[in-house]
C-alpha positions in Angstrom: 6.6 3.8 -27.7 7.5 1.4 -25.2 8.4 2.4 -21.6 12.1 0.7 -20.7 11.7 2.0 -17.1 8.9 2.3 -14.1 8.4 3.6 -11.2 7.7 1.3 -8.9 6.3 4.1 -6.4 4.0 4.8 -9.3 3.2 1.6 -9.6 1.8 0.7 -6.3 -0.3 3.7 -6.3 -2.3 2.5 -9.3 -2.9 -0.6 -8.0 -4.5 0.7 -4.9 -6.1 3.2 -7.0 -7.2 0.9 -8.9 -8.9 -1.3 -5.8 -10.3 1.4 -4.4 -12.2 2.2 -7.6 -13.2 -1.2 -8.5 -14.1 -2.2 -4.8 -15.8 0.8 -3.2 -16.5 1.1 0.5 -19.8 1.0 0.1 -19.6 -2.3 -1.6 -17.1 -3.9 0.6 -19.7 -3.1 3.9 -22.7 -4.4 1.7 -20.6 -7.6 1.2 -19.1 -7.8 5.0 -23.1 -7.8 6.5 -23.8 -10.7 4.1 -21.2 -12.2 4.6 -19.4 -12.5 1.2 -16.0 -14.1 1.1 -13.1 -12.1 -0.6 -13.1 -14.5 -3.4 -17.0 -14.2 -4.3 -15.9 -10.6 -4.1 -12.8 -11.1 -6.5 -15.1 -13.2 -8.6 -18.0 -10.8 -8.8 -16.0 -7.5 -9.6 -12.8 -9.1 -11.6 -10.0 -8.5 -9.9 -7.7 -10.8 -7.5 -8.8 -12.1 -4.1 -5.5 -10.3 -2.7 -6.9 -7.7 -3.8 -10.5 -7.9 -2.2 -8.4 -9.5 0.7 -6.7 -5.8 1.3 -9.5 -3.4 0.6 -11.3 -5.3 3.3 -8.8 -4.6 5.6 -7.7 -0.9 4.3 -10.5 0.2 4.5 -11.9 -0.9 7.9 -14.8 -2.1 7.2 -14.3 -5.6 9.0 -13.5 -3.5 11.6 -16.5 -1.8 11.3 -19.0 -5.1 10.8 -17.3 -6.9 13.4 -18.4 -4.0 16.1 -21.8 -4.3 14.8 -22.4 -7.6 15.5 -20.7 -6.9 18.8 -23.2 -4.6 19.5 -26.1 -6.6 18.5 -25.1 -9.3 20.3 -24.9 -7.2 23.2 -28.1 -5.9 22.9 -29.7 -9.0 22.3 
């Protein structure tokens, strides 16, 4: 049975379903303190560099890293 009509509502959701299983939050802050690059990300858990690109930023976590290091730096 083929499908002659989508959803396009639908279809958006998986896709950012689908990031957010394939590129956790705890993975993306392990990769932002080593500093791996959305493509190395992309690379390592096969899927797109737009992707990795956006669950960066969804999710906050350069946000997040970034105010660390402030805060180091601060420190130091």
């Amino acid at each position: 049975m083929s499908f002659l009509t989508r959803d396009v509502e639908q279809e958006e959701e998986a896709d950012w379903l689908g990031g957010c299983l394939l590129l956790r939050r705890s993975v993306l802050l392990k990769a932002a303190r080593t500093g791996k690059t959305s493509q190395q990300l992309a690379t390592e858990f096969a899927t797109c560099e737009r992707m990795a690109n956006f669950r960066l930023n969804a999710s906050g976590v350069l946000v997040q890293v970034g105010r660390e290091r402030a805060a180091r730096r601060k420190r130091n």
